[in-house]
C-alpha positions as a Markdown table, in Angstrom:
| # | Residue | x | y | z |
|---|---|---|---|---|
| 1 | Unk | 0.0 | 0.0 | 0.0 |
| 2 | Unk | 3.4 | 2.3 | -0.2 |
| 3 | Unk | 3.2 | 2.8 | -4.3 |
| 4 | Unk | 3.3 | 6.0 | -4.1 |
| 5 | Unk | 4.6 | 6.9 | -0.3 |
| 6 | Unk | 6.3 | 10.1 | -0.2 |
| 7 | Unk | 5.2 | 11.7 | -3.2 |
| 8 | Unk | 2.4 | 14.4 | -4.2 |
| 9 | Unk | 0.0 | 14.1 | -6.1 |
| 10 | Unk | -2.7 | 17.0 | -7.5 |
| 11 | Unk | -5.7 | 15.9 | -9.6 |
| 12 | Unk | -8.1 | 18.2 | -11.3 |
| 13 | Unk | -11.9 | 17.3 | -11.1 |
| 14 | Unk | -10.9 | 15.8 | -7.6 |
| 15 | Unk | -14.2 | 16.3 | -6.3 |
| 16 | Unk | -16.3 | 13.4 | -8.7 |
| 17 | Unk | -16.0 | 10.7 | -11.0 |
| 18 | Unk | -12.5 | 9.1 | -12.4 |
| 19 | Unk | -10.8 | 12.2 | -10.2 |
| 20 | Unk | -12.5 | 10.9 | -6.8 |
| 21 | Unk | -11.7 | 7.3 | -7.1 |
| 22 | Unk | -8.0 | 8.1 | -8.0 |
| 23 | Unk | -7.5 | 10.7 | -4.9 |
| 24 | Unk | -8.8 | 7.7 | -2.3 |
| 25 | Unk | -6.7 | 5.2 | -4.5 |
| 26 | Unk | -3.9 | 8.1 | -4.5 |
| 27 | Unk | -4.2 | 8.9 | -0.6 |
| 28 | Unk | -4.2 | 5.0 | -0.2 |
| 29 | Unk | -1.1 | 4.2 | -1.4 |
| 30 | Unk | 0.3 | 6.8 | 0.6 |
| 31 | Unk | 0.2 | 10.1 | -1.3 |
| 32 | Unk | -0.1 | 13.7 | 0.0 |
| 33 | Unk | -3.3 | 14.8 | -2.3 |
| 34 | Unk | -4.6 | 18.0 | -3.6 |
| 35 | Unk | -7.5 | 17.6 | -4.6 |
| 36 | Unk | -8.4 | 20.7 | -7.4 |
| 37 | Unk | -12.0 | 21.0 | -8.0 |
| 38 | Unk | -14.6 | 24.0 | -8.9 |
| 39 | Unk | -17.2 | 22.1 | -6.6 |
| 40 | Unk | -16.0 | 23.7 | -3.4 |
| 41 | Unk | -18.7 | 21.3 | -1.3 |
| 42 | Unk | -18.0 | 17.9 | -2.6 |
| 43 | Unk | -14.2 | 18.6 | -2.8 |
| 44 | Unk | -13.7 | 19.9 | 0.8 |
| 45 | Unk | -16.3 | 16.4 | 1.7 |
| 46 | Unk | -13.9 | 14.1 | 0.2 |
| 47 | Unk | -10.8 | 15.4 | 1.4 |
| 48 | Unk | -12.4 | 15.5 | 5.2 |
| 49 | Unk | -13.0 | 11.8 | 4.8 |
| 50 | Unk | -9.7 | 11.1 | 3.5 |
| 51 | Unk | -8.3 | 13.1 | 6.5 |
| 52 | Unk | -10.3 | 11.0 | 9.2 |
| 53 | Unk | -8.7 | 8.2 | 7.5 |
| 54 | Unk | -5.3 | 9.2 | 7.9 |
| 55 | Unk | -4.2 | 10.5 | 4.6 |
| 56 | Unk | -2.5 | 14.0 | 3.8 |
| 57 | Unk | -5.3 | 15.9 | 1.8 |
| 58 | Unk | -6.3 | 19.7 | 1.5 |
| 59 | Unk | -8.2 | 21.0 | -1.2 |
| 60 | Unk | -8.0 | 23.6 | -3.8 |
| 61 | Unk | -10.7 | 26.1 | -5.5 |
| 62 | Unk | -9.3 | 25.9 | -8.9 |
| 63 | Unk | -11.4 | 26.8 | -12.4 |
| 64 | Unk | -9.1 | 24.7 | -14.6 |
| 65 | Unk | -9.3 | 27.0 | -17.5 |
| 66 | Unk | -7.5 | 29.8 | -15.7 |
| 67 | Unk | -3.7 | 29.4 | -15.5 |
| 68 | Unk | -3.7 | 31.6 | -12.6 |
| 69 | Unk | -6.0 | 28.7 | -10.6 |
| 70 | Unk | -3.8 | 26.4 | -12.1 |
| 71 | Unk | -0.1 | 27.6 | -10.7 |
| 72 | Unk | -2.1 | 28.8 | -7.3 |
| 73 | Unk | -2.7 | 25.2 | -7.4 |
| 74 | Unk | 0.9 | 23.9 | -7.5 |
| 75 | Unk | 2.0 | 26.3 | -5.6 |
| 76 | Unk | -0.3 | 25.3 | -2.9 |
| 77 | Unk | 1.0 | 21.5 | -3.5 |
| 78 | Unk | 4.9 | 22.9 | -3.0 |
| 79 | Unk | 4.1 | 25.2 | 0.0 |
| 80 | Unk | 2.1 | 22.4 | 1.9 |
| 81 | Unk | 3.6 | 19.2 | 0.6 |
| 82 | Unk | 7.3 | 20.4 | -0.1 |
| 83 | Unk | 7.1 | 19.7 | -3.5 |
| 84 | Unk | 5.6 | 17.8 | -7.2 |
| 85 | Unk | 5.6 | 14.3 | -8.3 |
| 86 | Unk | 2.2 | 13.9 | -9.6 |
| 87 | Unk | 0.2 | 15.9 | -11.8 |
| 88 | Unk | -2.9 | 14.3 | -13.1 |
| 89 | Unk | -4.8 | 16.7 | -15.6 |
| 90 | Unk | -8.8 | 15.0 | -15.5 |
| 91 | Unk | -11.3 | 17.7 | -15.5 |
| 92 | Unk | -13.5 | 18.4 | -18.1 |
| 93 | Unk | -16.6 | 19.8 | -19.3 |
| 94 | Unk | -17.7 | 19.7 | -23.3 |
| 95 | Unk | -21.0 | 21.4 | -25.1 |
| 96 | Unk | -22.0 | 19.6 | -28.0 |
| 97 | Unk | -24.3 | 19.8 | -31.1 |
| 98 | Unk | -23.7 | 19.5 | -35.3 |
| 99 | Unk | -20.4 | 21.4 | -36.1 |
| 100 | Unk | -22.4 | 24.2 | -38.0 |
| 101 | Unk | -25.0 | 24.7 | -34.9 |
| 102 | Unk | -22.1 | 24.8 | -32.3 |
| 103 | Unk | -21.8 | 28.3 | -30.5 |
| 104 | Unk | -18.4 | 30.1 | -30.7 |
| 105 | Unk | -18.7 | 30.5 | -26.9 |
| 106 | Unk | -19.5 | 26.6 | -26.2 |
| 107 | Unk | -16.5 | 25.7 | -28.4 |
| 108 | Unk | -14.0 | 28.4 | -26.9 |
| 109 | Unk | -15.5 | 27.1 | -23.3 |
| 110 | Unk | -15.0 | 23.2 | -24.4 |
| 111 | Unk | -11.6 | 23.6 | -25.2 |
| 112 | Unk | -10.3 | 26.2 | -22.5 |
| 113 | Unk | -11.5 | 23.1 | -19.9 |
| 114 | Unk | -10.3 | 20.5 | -21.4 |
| 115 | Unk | -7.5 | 21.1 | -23.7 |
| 116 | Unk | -6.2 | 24.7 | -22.6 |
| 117 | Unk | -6.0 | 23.3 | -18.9 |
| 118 | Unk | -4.0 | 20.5 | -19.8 |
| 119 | Unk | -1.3 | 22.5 | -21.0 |
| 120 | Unk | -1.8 | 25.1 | -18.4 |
| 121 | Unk | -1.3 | 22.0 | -15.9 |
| 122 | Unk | 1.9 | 21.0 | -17.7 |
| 123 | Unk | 3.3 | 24.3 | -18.4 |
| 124 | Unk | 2.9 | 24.3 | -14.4 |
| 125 | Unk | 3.7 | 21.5 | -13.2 |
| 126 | Unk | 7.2 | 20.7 | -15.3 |
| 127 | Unk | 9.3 | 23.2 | -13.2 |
| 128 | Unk | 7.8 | 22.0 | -10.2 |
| 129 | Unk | 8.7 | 18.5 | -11.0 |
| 130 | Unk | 12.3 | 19.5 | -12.2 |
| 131 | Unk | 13.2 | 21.0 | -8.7 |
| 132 | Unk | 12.2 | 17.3 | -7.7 |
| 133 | Unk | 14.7 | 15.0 | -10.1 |
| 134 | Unk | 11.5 | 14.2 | -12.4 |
| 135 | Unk | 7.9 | 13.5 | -11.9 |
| 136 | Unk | 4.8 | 12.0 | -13.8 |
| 137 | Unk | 2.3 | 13.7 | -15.6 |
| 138 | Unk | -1.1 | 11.8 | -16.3 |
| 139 | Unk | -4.2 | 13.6 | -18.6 |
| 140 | Unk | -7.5 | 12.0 | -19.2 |
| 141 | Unk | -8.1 | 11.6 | -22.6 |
| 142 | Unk | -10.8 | 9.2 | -24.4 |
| 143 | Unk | -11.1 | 6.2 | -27.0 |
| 144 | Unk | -13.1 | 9.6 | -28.7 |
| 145 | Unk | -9.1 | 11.3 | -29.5 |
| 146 | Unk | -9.0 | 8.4 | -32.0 |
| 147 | Unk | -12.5 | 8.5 | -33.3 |
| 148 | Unk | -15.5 | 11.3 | -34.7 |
| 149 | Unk | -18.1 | 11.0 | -32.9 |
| 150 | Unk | -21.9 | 13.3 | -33.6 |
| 151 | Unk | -22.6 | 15.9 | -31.8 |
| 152 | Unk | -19.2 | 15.8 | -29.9 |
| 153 | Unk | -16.9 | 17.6 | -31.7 |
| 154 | Unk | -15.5 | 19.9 | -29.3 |
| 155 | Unk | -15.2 | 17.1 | -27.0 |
| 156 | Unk | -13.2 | 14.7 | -30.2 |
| 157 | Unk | -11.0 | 18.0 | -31.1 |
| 158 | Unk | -10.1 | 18.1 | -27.4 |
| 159 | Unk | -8.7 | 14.9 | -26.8 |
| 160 | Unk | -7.1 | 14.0 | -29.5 |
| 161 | Unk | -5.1 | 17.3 | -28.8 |
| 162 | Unk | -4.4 | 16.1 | -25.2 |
| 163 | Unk | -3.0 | 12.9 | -26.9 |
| 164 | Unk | -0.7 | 14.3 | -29.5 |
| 165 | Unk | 0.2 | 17.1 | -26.3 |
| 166 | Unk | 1.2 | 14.3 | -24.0 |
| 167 | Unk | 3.7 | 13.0 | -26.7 |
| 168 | Unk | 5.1 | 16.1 | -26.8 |
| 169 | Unk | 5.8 | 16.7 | -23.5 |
| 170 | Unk | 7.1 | 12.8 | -23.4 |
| 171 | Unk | 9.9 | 13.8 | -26.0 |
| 172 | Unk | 10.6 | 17.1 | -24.5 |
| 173 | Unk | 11.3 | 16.2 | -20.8 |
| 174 | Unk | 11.9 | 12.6 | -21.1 |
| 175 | Unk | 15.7 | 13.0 | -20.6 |
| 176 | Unk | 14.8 | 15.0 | -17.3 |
| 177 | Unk | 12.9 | 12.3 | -16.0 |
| 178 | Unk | 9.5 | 13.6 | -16.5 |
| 179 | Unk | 7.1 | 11.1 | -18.2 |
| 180 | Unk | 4.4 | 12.0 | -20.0 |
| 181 | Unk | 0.8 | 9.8 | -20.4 |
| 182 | Unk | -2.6 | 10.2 | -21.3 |
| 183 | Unk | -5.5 | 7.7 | -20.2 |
| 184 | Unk | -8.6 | 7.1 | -22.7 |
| 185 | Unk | -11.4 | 5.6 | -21.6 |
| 186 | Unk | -14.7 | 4.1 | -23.1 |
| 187 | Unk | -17.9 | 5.0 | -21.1 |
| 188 | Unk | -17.2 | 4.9 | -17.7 |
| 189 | Unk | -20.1 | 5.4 | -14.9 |
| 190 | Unk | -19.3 | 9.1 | -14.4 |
| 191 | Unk | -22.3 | 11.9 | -13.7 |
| 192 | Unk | -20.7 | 13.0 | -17.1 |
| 193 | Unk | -21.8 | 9.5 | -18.9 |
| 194 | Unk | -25.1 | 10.1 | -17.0 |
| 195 | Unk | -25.6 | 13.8 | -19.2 |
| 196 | Unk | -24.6 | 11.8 | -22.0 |
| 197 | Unk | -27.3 | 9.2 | -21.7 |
| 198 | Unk | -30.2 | 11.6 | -20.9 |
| 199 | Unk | -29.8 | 12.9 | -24.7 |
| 200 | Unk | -28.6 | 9.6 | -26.3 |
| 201 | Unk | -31.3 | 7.9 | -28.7 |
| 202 | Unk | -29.9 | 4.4 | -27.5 |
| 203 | Unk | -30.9 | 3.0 | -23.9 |
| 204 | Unk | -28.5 | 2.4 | -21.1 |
| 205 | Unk | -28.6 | -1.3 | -22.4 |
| 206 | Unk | -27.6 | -0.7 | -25.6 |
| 207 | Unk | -24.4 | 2.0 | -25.0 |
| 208 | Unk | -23.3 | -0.7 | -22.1 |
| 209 | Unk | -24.2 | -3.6 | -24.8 |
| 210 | Unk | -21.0 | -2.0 | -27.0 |
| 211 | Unk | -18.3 | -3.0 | -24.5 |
| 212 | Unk | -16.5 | -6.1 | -24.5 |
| 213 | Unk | -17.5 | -6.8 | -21.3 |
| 214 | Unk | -21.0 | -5.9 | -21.2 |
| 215 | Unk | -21.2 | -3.1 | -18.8 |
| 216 | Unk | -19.7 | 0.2 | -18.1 |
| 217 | Unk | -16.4 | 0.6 | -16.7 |
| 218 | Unk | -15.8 | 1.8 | -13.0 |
| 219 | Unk | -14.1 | 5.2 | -12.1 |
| 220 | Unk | -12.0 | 2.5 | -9.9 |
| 221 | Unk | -10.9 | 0.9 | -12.6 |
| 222 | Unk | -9.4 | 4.2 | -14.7 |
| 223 | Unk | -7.8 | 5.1 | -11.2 |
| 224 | Unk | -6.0 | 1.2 | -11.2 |
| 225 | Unk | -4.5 | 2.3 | -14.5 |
| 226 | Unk | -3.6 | 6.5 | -13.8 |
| 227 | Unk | -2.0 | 4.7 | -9.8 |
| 228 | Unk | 0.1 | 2.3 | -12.1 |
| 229 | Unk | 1.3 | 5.2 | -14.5 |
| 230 | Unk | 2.0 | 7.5 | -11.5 |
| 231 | Unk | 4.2 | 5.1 | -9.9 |
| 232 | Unk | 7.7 | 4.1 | -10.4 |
| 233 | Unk | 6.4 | 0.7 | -11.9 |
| 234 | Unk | 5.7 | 2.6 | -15.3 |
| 235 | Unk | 9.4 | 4.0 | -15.4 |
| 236 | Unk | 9.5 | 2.9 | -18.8 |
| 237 | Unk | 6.3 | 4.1 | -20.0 |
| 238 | Unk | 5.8 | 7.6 | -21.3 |
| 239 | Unk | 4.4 | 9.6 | -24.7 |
| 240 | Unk | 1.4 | 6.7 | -24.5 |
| 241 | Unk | -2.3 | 6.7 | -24.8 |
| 242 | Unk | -3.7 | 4.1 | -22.8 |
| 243 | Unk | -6.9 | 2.7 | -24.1 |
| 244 | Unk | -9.2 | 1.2 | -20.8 |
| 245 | Unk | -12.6 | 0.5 | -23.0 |
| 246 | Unk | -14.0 | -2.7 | -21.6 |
| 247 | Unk | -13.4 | -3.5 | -25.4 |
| 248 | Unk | -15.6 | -0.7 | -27.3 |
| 249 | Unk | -13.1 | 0.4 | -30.0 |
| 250 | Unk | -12.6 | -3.7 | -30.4 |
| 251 | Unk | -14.4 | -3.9 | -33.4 |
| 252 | Unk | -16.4 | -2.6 | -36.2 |
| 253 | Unk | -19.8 | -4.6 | -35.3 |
| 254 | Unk | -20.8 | -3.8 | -39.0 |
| 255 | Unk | -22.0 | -7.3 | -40.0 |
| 256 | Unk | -24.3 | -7.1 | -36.5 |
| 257 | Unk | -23.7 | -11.0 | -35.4 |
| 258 | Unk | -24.3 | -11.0 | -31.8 |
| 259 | Unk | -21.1 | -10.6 | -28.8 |
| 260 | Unk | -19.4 | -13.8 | -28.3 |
| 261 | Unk | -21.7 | -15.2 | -25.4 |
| 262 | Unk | -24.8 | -12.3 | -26.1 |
């Protein structure tokens, strides 16, 4: 339980989601946490319970779109924690619609949160991490960087920019002992993949019926795979885009035979 003893660790979008379940699998491997979050309530809750259980937590006000929020942030991590090991960009927030119907405003907005603030978290993070020998850096991006998808573009655009940006980063700093990865998820059971269901013309059943393995995926199970990159076990691993799916992007489905056991 000491994968990660010693270092610390800030996520963005702390306060829900794939960033909730890796701050408690963070803080239990033995992390010092920030936890970065617009939601003021639900990010002070969960870093109270992770104090009555022991762990080093405080949390952070922090509108990931504004670099200023972003290096108060960090700097918040270095003044309490003595330093940077860990930077895991995950917060995000994406309006949607047919390119030609999408508002300026809902496209600048899409991107600022999840693209701009990925670089801003990088761009802020790297000198931290240099004062410390080296460090991991960890963005959430989605099987969707790969794909198109309808009505998503901002959200597409976005991640397949945090992909080619974590590469980037990977080949810049590599030699400094930074690594760079980025994480990309199918539909996980987020309040986000909630949203995304309440305007979807297929059922709960048939979006989980896509996967592999029949279901959705478990914040849990994205925080098993962002815990294995922050740790020294992934020394070698770095410019990558992990795909965590449950098996979505597996195949085409175009002839329609039914899943192997369906």
């Amino acid at each position: 339980m000491d994968r990660l003893k010693g270092k610390v660790a800030i996520v963005t979008g702390g306060a829900s989601g794939i960033g909730a379940a890796t701050l408690r699998r963070f803080a239990a491997e033995g992390a010092s946490v920030v936890c970065a979050d617009i939601n003021d309530a639900a990010g002070v809750e969960i870093v109270s319970k992770l104090g009555a259980d022991g762990a080093k937590a405080v949390f952070q006000h922090c509108d990931v779109s504004q670099l200023a929020d972003i290096e108060a942030t960090v700097e918040l991590a270095v003044k309490t924690y003595g330093g940077l090991d860990v930077m895991y960009n995950n917060a995000a927030w994406s309006g949607g619609g047919y390119v030609a119907q999408i508002e300026p405003e809902v496209w600048t907005r899409s991107l600022a949160v999840m693209l701009d603030s990925v670089f801003y978290g990088m761009r802020t993070a790297i000198p931290a991490m240099l004062e410390r020998g080296g460090g991991s850096i960890i963005s959430t991006a989605s099987v969707e960087g790969f794909f198109g998808e309808i009505m998503a573009a901002p959200y597409t655009t976005a991640k397949a920019a945090v992909i080619n940006l974590t590469r980037n980063v990977a080949i810049e700093y590599g030699r400094k002992r930074i690594r760079a990865n980025a994480v990309c998820p199918g539909a996980v059971e987020t309040p986000m993949l909630e949203r995304l269901l309440d305007v979807s013309p297929n059922s709960r059943e048939q979006v989980m019926a896509q996967h592999a393995i029949g279901r959705f995926i478990q914040p849990e199970e994205i925080a098993n795979v962002v815990l294995f990159l922050a740790s020294d076990e992934a020394s070698a691993i770095t410019g990558a885009a992990i795909v965590v799916d449950g098996g979505l992007t597996s195949g085409l489905h175009l002839a329609g035979f039914p899943p192997f056991g369906g």
